[in-house]
C-alpha positions as a printed Julia matrix, in Angstrom:
177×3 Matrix{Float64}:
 105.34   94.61   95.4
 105.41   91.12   95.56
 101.71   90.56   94.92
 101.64   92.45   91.58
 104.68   89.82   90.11
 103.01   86.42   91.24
 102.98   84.34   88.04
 100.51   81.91   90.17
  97.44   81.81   92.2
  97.05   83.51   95.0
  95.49   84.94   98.12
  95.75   86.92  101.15
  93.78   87.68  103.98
  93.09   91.78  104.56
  96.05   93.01  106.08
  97.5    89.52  106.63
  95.47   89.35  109.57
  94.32   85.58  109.22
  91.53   86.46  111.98
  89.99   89.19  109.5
  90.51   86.16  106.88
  87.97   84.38  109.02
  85.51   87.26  109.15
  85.78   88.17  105.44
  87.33   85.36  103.63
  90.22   85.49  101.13
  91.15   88.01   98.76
  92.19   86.33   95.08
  94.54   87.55   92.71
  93.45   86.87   89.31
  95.49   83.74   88.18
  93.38   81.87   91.14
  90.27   83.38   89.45
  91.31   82.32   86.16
  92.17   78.56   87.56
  88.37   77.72   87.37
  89.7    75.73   90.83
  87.96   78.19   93.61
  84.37   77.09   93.31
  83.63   73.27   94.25
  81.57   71.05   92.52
  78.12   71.68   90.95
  79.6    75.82   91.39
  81.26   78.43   89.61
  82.4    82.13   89.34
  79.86   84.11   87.93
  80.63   86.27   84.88
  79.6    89.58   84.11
  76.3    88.24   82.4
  75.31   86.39   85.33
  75.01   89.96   87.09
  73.32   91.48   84.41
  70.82   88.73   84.73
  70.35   89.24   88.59
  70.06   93.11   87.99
  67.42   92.67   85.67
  65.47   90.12   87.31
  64.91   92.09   90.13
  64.27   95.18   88.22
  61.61   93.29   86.84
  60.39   91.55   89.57
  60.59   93.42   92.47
  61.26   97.37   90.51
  65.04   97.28   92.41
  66.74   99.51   90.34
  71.07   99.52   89.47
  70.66  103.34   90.34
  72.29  104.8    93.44
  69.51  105.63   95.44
  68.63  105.15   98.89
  66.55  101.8    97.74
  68.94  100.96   94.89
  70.03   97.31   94.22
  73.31   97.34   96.11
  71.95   98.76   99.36
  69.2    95.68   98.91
  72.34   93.18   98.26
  74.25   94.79  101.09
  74.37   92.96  104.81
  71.94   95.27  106.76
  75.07   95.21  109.38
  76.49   98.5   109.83
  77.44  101.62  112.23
  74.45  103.14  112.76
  72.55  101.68  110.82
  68.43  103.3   110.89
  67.21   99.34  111.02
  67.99   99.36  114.8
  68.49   95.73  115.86
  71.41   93.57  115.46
  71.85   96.23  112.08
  73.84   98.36  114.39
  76.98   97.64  115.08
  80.31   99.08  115.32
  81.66   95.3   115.36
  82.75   93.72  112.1
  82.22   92.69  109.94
  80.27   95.63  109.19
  79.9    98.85  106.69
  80.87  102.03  107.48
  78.44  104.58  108.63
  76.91  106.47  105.62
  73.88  108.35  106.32
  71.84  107.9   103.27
  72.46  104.34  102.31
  72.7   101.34  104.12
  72.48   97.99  103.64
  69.07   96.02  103.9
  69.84   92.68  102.65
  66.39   91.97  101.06
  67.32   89.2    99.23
  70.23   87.26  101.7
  72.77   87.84   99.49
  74.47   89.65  102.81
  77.66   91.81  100.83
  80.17   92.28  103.8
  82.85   95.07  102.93
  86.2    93.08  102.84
  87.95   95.51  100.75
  90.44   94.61   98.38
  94.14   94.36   98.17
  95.73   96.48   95.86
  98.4    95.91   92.45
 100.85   97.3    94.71
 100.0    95.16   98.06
  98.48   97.24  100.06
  94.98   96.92  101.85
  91.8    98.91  101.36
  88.58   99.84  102.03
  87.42   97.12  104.34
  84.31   98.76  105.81
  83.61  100.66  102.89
  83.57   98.53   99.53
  83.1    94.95   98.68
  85.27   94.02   95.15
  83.56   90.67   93.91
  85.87   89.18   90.73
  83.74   88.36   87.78
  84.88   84.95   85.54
  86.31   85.95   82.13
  83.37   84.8    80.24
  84.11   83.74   76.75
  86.34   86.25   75.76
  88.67   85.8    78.55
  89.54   89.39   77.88
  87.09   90.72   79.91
  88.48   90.79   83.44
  86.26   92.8    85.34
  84.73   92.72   89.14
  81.35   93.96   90.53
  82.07   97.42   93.37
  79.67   97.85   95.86
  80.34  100.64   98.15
  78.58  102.49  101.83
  78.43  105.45  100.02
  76.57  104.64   96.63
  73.07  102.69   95.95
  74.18  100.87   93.3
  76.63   98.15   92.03
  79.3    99.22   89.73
  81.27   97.17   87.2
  85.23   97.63   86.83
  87.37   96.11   83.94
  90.75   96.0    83.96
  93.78   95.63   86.65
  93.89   91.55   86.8
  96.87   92.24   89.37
  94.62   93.22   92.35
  92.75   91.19   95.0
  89.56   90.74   95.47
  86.82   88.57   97.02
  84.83   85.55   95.19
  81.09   85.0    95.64
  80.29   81.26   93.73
  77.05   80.76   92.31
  75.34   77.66   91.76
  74.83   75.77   88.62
């Protein structure tokens, strides 16, 4: 409960295991999104527009569609590591960080961007979905309104936008400017 009442920045490591914290990184409450202090120099937090761009750049450039299908974008934004996974290799694994197994989509990591499912921590404190779902927090933009975060899941092609519930945690992917 305390999570959801922080009036400051914030993170935690999944489950308050600091050795998962060092596989997946940190999960950030909003205020510590909203800081602008997370990124370091000549960085920042993408926005939701900065996504849009990426979808539709390689939509355009490479026919990757947002859809989920077996070769949607977020399987080819996903690490390729996972159980099972039909790539063979150092794909499969059972060891994390890794997705869950899901028989129709899997990651193939086309482009490097390597999504590893760290899960998110909930309003309420509790853990989820490591294995399953990677929660990336988007910056405000210039409403600073729109709170939202990008969803990327082992059982869906595509990437999904969320708005609302700033009092969650979730992981932050910088981009260069």
């Amino acid at each position: 409960g305390e999570w959801s009442q922080l009036d400051k920045g914030a993170y935690a490591w999944y489950n308050n295991d600091e050795n998962l914290g060092e596989i997946h990184g940190a999960l950030y409450n909003w205020r510590a999104v909203s800081s602008e202090m997370l990124c370091p120099d000549g960085w920042r937090m993408p926005d939701h527009k900065d996504w849009e761009l990426l979808m539709e750049y390689l939509e355009n450039e490479y026919g990757i569609k947002n859809k989920d299908i077996v070769d949607g974008l977020g399987n080819a934004l996903k690490s390729c590591r996972q159980e099972e996974s039909p790539l063979g290799g150092h794909c499969n694994t059972n060891d994390h960080p890794r997705w869950n197994k899901n028989s129709e989509h899997y990651g193939t990591d086309i482009f490097g961007f390597s999504a590893l499912p760290s899960g998110y921590r909930a309003s309420n404190g509790s853990f989820s979905s490591i294995g399953r779902g990677s929660l990336f927090w988007n910056a405000a933009g210039d409403s600073k309104r729109d709170i939202s975060r990008m969803w990327i899941t082992n059982d869906n092609g595509s990437i999904r936008r969320y708005t609302s519930y700033p009092l969650i945690g979730a992981s932050v992917r910088c981009i260069k400017d």
